[in-house]
N, C-alpha and C positions, 0 to 999 in steps of 0.2 A: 669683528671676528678676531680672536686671539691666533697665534702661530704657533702659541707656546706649549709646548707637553705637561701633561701631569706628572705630577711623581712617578706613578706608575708606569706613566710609556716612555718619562726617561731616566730611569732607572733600568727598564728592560731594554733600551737604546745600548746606553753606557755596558751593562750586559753582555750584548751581542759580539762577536769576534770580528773586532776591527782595527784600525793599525790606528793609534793615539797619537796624540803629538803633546809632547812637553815644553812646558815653557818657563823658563826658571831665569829669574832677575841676578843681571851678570853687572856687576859697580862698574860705572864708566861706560859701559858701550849697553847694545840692544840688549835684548833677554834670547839666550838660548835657547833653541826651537826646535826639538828635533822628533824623528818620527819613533814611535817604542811598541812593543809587544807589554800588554799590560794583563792585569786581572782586575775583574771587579763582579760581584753580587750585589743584586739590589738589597739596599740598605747598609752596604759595608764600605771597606776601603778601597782607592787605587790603588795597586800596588805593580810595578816594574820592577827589573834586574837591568844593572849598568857596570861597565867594569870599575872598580876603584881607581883605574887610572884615564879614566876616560874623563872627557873637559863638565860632560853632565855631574859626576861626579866632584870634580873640584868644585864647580861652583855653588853644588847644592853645601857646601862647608859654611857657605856665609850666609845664606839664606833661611826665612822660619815658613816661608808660605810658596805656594806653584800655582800657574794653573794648567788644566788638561783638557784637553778638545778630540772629540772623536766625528766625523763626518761621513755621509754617504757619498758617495761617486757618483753618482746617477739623479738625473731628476725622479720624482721632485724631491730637492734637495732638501735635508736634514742635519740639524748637530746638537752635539752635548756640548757645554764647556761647566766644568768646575773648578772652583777656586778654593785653596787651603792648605791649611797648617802641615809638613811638610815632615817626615823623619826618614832617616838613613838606619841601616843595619844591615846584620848578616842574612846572605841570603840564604836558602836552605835547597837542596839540589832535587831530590823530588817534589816537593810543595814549589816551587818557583820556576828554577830551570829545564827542568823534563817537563812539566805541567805547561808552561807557556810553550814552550817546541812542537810540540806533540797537540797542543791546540792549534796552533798558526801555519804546521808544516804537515797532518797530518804523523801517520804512523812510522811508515818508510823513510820518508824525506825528514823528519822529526830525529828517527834513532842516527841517521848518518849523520846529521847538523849536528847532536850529541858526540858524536865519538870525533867530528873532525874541533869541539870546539873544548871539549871537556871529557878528554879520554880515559881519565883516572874517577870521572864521578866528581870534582874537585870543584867548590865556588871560591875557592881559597883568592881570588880576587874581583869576588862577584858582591854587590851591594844592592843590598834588597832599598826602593826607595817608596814609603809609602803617603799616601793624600789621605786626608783626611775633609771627607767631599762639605766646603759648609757654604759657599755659593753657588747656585746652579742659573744658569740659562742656556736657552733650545729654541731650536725652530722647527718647526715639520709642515714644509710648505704644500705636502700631499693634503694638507687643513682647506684650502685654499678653491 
């Protein structure tokens, strides 16, 4: 008996609003791991926002590939992980920063995160960092 998801149920996994973790290969010590509000469509990209001066951001300078894991909390436990090629750019303030707030915090608690984080509308130091999904493995032990 496999554990493993189809494309289909992980892709609509990876989909679903959940907190990612990023894991980005740092020269000399571990890889950087940390937790991120992301996007994804089945069949598209990962995509997050990081500040440019944030260490996610430094280290993503020297690196071409990530990989990203999303999980459930609760039995019976489930996860995504994908693995891949890796770019930085500008982020864009409704398509990224309003879009992911307002997914993650709702409507209210979404516009207030906004005004105390980005009062002028501004990602003037915001870095869109996108994956490019080309390894996947999963488990979904509710299989079981």
């Amino acid at each position: 008996m496999s554990l493993a998801m189809s494309k289909e149920q992980r892709e609509a996994f990876l989909a679903a609003t959940r907190i990612g973790i990023a894991s980005i290969e740092e020269a000399g010590r571990g890889p950087v791991t940390v937790p991120v509000w992301y996007q994804y469509e089945p069949g598209g990209l990962v995509r997050f926002v990081t500040g440019t001066d944030s260490r996610k951001a430094k280290v993503l300078e020297n690196v071409s590939r990530m990989s990203f894991c999303v999980q459930t909390e609760t039995a019976p436990y489930s996860y995504v992980t994908v693995e891949g090629p890796v770019t930085t750019g500008r982020a864009d303030f409704d398509a990224h920063v309003k879009e992911m707030a307002l997914r993650y915090l709702g409507d209210d608690v979404g516009a207030g995160y906004l005004q105390l984080t980005h009062p002028e509308q501004s990602v003037a130091t915001s870095l869109l960092v996108t994956l490019t999904p080309k390894r996947w493995w999963s488990v979904d032990y509710s299989k079981m």
